[in-house]
N, C-alpha and C positions, 0 to 999 in steps of 0.2 A: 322744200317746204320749210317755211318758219313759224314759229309759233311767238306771237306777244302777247306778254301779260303787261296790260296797264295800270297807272292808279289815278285816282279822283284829284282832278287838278291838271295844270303842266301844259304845254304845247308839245310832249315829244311824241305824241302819238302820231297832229297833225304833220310834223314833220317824213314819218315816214308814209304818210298820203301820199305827202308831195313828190317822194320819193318813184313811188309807183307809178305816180302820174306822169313824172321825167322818163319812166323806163326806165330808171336806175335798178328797183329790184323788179325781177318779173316771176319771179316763184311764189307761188298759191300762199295766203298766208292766212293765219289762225291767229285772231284777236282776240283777247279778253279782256273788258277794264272792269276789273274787279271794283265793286261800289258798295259791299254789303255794310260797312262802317260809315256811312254819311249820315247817319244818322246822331252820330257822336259831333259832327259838327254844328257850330254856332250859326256858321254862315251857310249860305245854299252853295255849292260849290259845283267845278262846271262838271257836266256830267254827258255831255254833247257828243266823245271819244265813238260808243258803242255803236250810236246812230250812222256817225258819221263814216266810220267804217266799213258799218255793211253795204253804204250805198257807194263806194268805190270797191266792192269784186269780194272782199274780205270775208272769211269764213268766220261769223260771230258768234259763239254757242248762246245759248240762255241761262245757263249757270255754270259752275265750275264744273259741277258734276258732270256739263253735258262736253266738257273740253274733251275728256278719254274717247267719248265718242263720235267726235269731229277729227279729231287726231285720224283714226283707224277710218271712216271714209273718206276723207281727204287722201290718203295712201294709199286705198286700195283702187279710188279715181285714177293716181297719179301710177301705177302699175299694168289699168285694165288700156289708158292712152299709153303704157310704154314711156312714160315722161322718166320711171324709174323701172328698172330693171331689177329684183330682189336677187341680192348675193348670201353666200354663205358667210353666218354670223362668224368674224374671226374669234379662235378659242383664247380667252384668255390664259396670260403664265397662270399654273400654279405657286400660289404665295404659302412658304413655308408657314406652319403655322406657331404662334410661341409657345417657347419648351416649356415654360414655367407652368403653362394655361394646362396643356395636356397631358403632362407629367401627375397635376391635381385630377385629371379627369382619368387617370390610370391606364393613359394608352402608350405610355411611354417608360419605360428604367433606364435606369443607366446600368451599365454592364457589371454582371456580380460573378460571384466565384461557383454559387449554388442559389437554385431557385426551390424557390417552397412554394406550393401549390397549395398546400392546406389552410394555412392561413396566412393571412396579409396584413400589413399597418400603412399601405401607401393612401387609404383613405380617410378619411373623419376618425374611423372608429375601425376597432378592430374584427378583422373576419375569421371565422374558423370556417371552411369548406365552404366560402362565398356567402355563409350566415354574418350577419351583423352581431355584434359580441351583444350587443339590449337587447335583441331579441331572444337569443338564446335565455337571459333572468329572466325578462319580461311571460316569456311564453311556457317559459320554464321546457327547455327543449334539451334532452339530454344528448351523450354524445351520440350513441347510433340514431337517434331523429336528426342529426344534424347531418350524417352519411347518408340520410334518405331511409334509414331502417325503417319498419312497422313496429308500434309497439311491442309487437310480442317478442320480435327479435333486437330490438333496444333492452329489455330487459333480460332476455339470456344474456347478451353480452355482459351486462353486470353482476351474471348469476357467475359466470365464467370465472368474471375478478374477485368476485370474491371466495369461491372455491379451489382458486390457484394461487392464493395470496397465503395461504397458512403453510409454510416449509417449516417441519421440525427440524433439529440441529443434527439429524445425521446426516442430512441431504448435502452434498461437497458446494453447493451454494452457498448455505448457511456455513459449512462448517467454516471453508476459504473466508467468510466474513468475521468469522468470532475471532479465528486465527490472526488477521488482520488487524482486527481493534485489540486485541491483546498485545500486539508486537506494540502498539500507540499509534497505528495512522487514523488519520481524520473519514470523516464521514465518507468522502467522494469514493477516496481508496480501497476501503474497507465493501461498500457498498460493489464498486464495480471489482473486487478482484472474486466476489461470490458470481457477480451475473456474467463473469467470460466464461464461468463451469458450465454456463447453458448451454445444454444439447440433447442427444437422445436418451441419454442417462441420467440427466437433473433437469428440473422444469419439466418433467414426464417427457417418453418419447413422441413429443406432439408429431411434429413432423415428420416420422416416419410411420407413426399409427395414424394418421390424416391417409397417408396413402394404402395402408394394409397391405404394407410389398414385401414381407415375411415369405421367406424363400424355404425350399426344403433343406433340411436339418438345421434350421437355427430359428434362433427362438424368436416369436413372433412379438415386436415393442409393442407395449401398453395393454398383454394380456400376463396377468399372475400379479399375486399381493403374496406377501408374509404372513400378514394375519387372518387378512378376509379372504372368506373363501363360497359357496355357492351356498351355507347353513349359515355364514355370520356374515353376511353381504354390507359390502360399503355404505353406509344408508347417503352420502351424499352421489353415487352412481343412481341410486333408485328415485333420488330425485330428479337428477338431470333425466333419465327414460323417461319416467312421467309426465315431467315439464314439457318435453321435446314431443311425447307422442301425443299430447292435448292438446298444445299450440302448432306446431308443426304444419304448412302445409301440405308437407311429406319426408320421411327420413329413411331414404333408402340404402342411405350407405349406415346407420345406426341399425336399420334391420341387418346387412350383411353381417355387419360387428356381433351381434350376437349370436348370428348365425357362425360364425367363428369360434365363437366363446362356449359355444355348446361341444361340439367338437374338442375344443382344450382340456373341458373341466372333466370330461367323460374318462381322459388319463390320469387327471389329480383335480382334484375337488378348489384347489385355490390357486389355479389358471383362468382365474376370472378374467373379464372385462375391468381394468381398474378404469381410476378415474381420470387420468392423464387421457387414456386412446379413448374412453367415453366422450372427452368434452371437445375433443380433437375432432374427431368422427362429426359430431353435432356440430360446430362451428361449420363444418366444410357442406353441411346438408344446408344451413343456414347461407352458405353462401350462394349456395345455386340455386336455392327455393325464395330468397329476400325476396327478388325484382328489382335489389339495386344495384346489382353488378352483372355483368353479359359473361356467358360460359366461360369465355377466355378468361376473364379478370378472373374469374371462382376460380380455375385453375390453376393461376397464376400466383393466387394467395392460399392454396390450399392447406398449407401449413400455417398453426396456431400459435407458434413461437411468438408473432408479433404482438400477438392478442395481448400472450401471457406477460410480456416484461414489464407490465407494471404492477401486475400483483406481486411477480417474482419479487420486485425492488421492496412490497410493502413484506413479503414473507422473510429474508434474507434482511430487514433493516431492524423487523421485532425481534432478531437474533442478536443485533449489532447491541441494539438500546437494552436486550437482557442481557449483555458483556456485561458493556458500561456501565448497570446499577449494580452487577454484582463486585467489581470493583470498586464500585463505592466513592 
């Protein structure tokens, strides 16, 4: 099968008549002389091609339009006589695609030391957690909205930093800091040789009061204060309870806490619930009750240490910068 497209004017059309006529070509063929422009000419121009055509054998559509559908009967004539026989389309190669193109379209790195999944710059703009950096101002999304949090638990998180953020100077965080900026190191120093004291004993015992795995005879992390006690109660613990039992889906591991804490206080009166295993405890209800992480991940982050090193950094740096002015 062939298919001609002619134009206004010319002898090469009648030539392949002639063509036809000799037996030279003998395959069914699909003519077109395209003539929609003759109207832009001065002259009458020959226009005789169409006619002439169809009365030698030629398949001649009526418009271009009609060519896709003279093409597809013309073929499936030339199929139903067996003139062709339909083969399987060969698979074209795959053609590599360019690096440059897909690299911007982010389906490609080049090989790195360490991958960060939380946020990214290989696009326009920068991501935090697959959010666009505008949208987060625009929409005003804070960080637990941008984890998928629900308001009520985006705002505990913040309730969290700022209630882990105040370390007085007896804490070996703070103290390791003031000690530090007095010897003269620089911020970084000073700052990080308070935050390696983080563990069960500074930064509260988060994550061992997260899990409540206080064995027999020894003391159970993140029950008992110095000063508060069950008649002079922490009022920032009475916050986080009430916060957590109003908002809460549910807080079954804060109910066991207390139900802990009774039992303590019953031998001395200031074996409280503090406020380290309090907000450790609620963080970990927050984690299984969100809807944004699957039991596994809850359990996997069950401890609140990661929560806390950024308030710790802001609590252990007012200690640094109260050195510094008292040195003057």
């Amino acid at each position: 099968m062939l298919v001609l497209l002619g134009e206004v004017g010319g002898i090469e059309e009648y030539r392949v008549i002639e063509a036809v006529k000799s037996g030279k070509i003998k395959k069914p063929i699909i003519a077109l002389a395209i003539g929609t422009c003759t109207k832009m000419f001065t002259t009458t121009p020959q226009l005789g091609h169409a006619g002439k055509q169809g009365d030698e054998g030629f398949v001649v559509p009526d418009s271009f339009e009609g060519l896709f559908r003279a093409l597809k009967e013309t073929y499936q004539d030339l199929v139903c006589g067996r003139t062709i026989v339909p083969r399987r389309e060969v698979e074209l190669p795959v053609i590599p695609m360019d690096y440059q193109w897909v690299q911007e379209l982010g389906l490609v790195r080049k090989p790195a030391a360490f991958i960060l999944t939380i946020s990214g710059e290989h696009g326009q703009q920068l991501l935090c957690a697959g959010t666009r950096i505008s949208e987060l101002f625009r929409e005003d999304i804070e960080l637990g909205g941008v984890l998928g949090l629900s308001p009520w638990a985006t705002k505990f998180v913040k309730i969290i930093l700022m209630l882990t953020a105040d370390d007085g100077p007896a804490v070996s965080g703070a103290m390791n800091t003031i000690v530090a900026t007095r010897a003269g190191k620089d911020l970084i120093s000073s700052l990080s040789s308070g935050l390696l004291t983080i563990g069960s004993r500074f930064g509260g015992a988060f994550d061992e009061a997260a899990s409540l795995s206080g064995k027999q005879d020894k003391l159970i992390s993140g029950i008992g204060h110095k000063i508060k006690s069950v008649n002079n109660p922490d009022l920032r613990v009475e916050f986080v309870k009430e916060y957590v039992r109003k908002k809460f889906l549910s807080h079954s591991l804060l109910d066991y806490a207390l139900a802990v804490e009774k039992g303590t206080t019953a031998k001395k009166d200031t074996l409280i619930l503090n406020v380290d295993a309090c907000t450790a405890v609620c963080f970990v209800d927050l984690l299984r009750d969100s809807g944004a992480f699957t039991p596994e991940e809850a359990d996997e982050t069950s401890g609140s240490i990661p929560a806390t090193i950024c308030s710790c950094s802001a609590g252990v740096s007012g200690s640094l910068d109260t050195t510094l002015t008292r040195r003057g």
